[in-house]
C-alpha positions in Angstrom: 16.8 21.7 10.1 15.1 24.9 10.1 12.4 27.9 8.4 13.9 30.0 6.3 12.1 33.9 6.2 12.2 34.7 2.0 11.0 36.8 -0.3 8.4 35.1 -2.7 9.6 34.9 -6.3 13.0 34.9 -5.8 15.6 32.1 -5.8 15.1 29.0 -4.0 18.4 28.3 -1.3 19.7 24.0 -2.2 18.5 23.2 1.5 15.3 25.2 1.6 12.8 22.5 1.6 8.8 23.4 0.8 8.5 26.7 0.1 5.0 28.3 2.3 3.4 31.3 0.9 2.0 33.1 3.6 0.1 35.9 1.3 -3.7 36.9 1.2 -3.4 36.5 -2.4 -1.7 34.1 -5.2 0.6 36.0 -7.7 -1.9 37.7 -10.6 -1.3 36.2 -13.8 0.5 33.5 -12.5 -1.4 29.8 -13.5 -1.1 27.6 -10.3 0.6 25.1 -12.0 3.7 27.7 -12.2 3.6 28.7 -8.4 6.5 25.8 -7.6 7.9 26.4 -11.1 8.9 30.2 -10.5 9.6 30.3 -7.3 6.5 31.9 -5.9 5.4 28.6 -3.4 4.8 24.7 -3.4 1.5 25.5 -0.8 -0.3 28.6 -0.2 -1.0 29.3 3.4 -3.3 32.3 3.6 -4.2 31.7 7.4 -0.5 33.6 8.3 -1.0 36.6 6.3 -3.0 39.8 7.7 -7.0 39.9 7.1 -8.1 41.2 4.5 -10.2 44.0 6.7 -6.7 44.5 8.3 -4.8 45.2 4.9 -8.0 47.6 3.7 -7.8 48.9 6.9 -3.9 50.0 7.2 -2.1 51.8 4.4 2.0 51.7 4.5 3.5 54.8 3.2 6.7 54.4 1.3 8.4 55.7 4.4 6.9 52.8 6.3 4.3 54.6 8.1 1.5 52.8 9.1 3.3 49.6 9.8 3.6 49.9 13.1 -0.3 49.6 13.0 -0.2 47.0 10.8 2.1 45.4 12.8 0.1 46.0 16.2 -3.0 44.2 14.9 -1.4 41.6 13.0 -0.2 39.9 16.0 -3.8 40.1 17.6 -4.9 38.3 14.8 -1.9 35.7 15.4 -3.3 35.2 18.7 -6.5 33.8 17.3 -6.3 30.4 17.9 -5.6 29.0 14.0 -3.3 31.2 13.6 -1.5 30.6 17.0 -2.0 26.5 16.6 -0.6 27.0 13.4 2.5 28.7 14.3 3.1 25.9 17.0 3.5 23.4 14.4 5.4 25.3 12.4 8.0 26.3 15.5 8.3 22.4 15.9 8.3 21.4 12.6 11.8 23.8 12.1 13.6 20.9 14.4 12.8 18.4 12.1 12.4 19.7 8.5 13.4 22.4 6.3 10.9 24.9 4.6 10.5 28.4 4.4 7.9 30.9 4.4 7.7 34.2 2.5 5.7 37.0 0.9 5.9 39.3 -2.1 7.5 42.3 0.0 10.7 43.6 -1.0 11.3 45.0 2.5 11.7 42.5 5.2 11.0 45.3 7.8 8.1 46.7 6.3 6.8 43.3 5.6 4.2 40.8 7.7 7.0 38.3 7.5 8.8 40.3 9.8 6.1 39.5 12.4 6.1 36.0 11.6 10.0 35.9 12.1 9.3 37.1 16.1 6.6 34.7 16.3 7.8 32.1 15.7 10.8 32.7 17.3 9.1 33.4 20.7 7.7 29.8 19.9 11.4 28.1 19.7 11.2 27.8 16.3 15.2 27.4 14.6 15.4 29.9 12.3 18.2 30.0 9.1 
């Protein structure tokens, strides 16, 4: 058992279980009842993507500037106690189930999902 850290949209691994979407956002033009269909999620989880104030507030060039800052208050807003409850159960749920959780970046390291990777590693969580 374990979370698997994937890119939204693209092929779904035999074992991966429910696919989370932690995005601010739902893909545009995308009718919900294709989400599961295409590969985008089964549930959208909003409360583990940045703010929207944060992602106004940060610009990533292509270079990856700026996500350091991103990065930096993104995990203050982890600490928020949804977000950090949240990412608890999570952590524990990776011992007994399979999903995965994922956005629309291409780049893993330029990505929020990065962050989410770390945290909920530091929580124990198994990760694939």
């Amino acid at each position: 058992m374990a979370v698997r850290v994937i890119k939204l949209g693209s092929p779904r691994h035999p074992d991966e279980g429910v696919r989370l979407g932690t995005v601010r956002r739902p893909p545009r033009g995308v009718p919900r009842a294709r989400y599961a269909r295409e590969n985008w999620f089964d549930v959208w989880l909003p409360n583990l993507s940045p703010s929207a104030d944060l992602l106004r507030q940060t610009t990533i060039g292509a270079d990856g500037s700026g996500f350091s800052t991103l990065e930096r208050r993104f995990r203050a807003e982890l600490k928020q106690p949804d977000a950090s409850h949240l990412l608890d159960a999570l952590a524990a749920l990776s011992h007994v189930a399979n999903f995965s959780i994922g956005c629309y970046c291409d780049n893993e390291r330029r990505c929020h999902r990065s962050v989410l990777r770390s945290e909920l590693k530091k929580r124990g969580a198994r990760i694939e």
